[in-house]
C-alpha positions, -999 to 999 in steps of 0.1 A, spaced: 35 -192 -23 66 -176 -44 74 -194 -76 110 -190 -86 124 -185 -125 157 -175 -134 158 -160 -166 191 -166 -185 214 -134 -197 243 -128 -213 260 -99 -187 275 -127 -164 277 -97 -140 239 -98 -134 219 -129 -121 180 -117 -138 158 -142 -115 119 -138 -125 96 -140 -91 53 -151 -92 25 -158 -73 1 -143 -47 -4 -105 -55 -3 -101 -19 21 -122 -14 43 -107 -43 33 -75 -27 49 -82 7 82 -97 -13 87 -68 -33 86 -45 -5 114 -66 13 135 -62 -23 132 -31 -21 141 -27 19 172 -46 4 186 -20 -19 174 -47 -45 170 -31 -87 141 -48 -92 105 -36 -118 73 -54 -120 62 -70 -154 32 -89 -161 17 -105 -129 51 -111 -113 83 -92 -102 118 -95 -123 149 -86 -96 181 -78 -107 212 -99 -87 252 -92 -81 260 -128 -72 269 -120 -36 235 -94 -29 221 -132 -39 241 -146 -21 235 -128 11 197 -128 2 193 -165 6 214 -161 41 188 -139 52 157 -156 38 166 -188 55 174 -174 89 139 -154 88 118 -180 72 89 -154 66 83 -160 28 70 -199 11 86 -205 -20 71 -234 -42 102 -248 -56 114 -239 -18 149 -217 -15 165 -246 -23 161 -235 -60 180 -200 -53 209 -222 -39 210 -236 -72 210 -208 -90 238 -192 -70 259 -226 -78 256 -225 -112 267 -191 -113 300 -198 -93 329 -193 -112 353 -222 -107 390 -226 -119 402 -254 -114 434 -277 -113 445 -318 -109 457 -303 -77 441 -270 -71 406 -254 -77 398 -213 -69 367 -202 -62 370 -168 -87 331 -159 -85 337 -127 -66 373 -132 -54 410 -128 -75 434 -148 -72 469 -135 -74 491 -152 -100 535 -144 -93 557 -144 -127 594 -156 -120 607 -149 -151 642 -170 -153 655 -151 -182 679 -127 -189 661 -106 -213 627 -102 -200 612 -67 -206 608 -60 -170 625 -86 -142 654 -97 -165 682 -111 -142 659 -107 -110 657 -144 -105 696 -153 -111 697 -178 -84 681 -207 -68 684 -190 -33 669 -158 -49 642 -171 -63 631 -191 -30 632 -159 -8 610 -140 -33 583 -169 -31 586 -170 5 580 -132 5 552 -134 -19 533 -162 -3 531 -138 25 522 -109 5 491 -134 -7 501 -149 -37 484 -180 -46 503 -194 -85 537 -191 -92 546 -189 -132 580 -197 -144 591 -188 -184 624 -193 -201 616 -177 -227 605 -136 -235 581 -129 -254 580 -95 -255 576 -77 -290 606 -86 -316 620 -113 -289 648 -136 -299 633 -170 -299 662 -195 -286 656 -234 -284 637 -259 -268 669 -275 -248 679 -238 -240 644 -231 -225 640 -259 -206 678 -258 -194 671 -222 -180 639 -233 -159 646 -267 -151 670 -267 -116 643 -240 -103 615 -258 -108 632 -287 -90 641 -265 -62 604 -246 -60 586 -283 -54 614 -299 -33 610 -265 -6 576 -260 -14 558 -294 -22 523 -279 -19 526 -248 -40 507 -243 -72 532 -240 -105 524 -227 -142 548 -225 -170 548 -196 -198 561 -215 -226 546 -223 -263 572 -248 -272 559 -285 -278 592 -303 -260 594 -278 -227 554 -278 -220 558 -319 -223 589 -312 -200 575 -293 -175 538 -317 -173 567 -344 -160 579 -329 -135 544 -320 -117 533 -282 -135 500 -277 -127 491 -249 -154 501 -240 -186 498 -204 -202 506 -205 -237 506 -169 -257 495 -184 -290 468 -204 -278 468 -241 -276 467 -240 -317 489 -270 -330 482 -302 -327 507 -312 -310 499 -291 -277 464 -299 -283 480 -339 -278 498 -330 -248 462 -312 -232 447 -343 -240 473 -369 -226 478 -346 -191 446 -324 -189 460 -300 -170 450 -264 -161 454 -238 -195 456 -202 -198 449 -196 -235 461 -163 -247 448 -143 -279 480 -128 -299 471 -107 -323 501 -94 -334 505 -111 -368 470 -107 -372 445 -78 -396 418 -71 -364 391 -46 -383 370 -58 -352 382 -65 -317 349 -78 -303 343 -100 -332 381 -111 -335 382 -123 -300 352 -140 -296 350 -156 -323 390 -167 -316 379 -179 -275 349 -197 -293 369 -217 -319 401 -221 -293 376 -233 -262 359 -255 -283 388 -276 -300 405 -275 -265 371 -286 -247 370 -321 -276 405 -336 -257 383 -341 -230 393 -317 -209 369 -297 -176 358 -266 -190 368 -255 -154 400 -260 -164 402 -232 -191 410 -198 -185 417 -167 -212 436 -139 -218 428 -111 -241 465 -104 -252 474 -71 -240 508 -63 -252 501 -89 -280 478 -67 -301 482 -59 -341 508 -40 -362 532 -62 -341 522 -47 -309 522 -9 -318 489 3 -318 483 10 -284 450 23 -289 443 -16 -296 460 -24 -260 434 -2 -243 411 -20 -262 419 -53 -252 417 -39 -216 382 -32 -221 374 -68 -235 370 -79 -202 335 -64 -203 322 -91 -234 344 -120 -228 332 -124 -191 300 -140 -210 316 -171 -220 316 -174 -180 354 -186 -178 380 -171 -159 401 -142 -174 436 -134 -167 443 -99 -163 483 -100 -173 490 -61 -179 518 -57 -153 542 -29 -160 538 -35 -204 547 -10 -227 512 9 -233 518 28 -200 552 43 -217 537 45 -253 501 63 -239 512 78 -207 550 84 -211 555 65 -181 590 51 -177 596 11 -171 601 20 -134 570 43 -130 548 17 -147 533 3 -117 508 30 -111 493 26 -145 495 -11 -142 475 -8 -108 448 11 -120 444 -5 -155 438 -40 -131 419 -25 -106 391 -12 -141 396 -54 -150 388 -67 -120 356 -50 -115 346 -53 -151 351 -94 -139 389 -102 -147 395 -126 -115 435 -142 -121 459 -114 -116 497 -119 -134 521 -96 -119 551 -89 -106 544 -64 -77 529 -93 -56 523 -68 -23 509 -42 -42 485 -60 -55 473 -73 -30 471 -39 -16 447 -27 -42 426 -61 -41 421 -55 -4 407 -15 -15 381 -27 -37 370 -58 -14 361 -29 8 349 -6 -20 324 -28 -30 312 -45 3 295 -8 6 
């Protein structure tokens, strides 16, 4: 009989699950690992095997079906371990398995000085035919923002924001009751504005710091991104500076009562120090993806077509898309799981390349 011990880690990637018992027994399991294309090594009297989530996944499919091994605390207990290693977001209308799948998230930008898609959305009808198209292409969230927040942006006011946003919100939920919304906004009065009339998520770039928004969480608990910008910030240490920034933000967030399922990040690419100029930073913040997948929430990868690809690459606003697809392809497989773009098809193009890459 197989006892079964998972041993807790902090790569999230990895689930470390510690196997004892009958040497012969142990003997006969190992070489089934191993048959597996399981990493696995033996220490002290028992075996220590070395999980992807879906390897586990399909393990416990397998060990079911063939019944030949006895496990003391019965397979049950790897069942349990797989569920507590889902990774779950979650909304008071939606919920996204993310624990090896994206999810792809559509910015409608209804402004007329957004870096990239200013003017794009200048109509009702327009902005209905693109979600139409998009939902086909596989897009799952739909983000409106009034407001750009690109580096040096003129801030306008609350009225203005919400008086930009408000007649296509209206029309999105009357033609497409069903769909998930999010609002890019980190003003008090339009975030309140937009919980009223049915948003589901709200990605604030400065992080759910006042009191204020913290009041609102509280009062509608509804789905967050929380975004790290660095850009007024002295960063000697990105690792420590953003961990230490989720920990604190996550934890004064998680005291309004709100699911911890219902918490995403972002790392701030775009957003980083010396007011967004040192792209070395950006690439960076890229690469943060690695570390922050340990605080096991779901990270937003929101890179599409930003300013690094020009600054590093030389790549021209319109030739961005080539550096924004490989950048998120490097996120998602380092774990970044909600993708916020504007190429909707492409996306979904490359999403569909790795699926296959890594089923092999």
């Amino acid at each position: 009989m197989i006892k079964i011990n998972e041993i807790k880690n902090r790569d999230s990637k990895n689930i470390v699950i510690e196997f004892n018992g009958n040497k012969e027994e142990l003997r006969k399991f190992e070489n089934f690992l191993e048959e597996k294309n399981i990493f696995l090594f033996n220490k002290n009297e028992g075996i220590t095997a070395i999980f992807k989530y879906s390897e586990l996944k399909q393990l416990v499919e397998i060990l079911k079906m063939e019944n030949r091994f006895e496990f003391e605390n019965g397979i049950e207990k790897l069942e349990e371990i797989l569920q507590e290693n889902r990774l779950i977001w979650k909304g008071n209308s939606f919920e996204f398995d993310l624990t090896t799948e994206s999810v792809i998230y559509s910015i409608l930008n209804i402004t007329p000085d957004s870096f990239y898609d200013g003017g794009r959305n200048s109509s009702v009808n327009k902005v209905l035919k693109r979600i139409e198209e998009d939902i086909r292409n596989g897009a799952k969230i739909f983000e409106f923002g009034g407001k750009s927040s690109k580096p040096n942006f003129d801030d306008i006011s609350a009225e203005e924001e919400w008086n930009r946003i408000e007649k296509y919100i209206e029309a999105v939920k009357k033609e497409f009751p069903d769909i998930v919304l999010a609002l890019d906004s980190d003003t008090e009065e339009v975030i309140e504005k937009g919980l009223d009339t049915g948003i589901d998520i709200i990605n604030d770039f400065n992080g759910f710091t006042s009191e204020g928004k913290l009041k609102l969480v509280e009062k509608y608990k509804p789905s967050l991104v929380v975004m790290n910008n660095g850009r007024f910030d002295e960063i000697p240490n990105l690792k420590n500076y953003l961990e230490n920034y989720f920990d604190k933000r996550v934890k004064a967030i998680l005291e309004t009562g709100i699911e911890r399922e219902k918490i995403s990040i972002d790392p701030g690419v775009g957003y980083s120090s010396n007011n967004s100029m040192n792209t070395p930073e950006d690439m960076e913040r890229i690469k943060s993806v690695k570390y922050l997948r340990n605080m096991r929430l779901p990270i937003m990868i929101a890179i599409s077509r930003k300013s690094f690809n020009e600054k590093i690459f030389g790549l021209s606003l319109e030739e961005r898309l080539m550096g924004t697809l490989i950048f998120e392809s490097l996120m998602v497989q380092d774990g970044g799981r909600i993708l916020r773009v504007h190429d909707v098809k492409e996306t979904r193009d490359i999403l569909n390349m790795l699926e296959v890459y890594n089923k092999i």
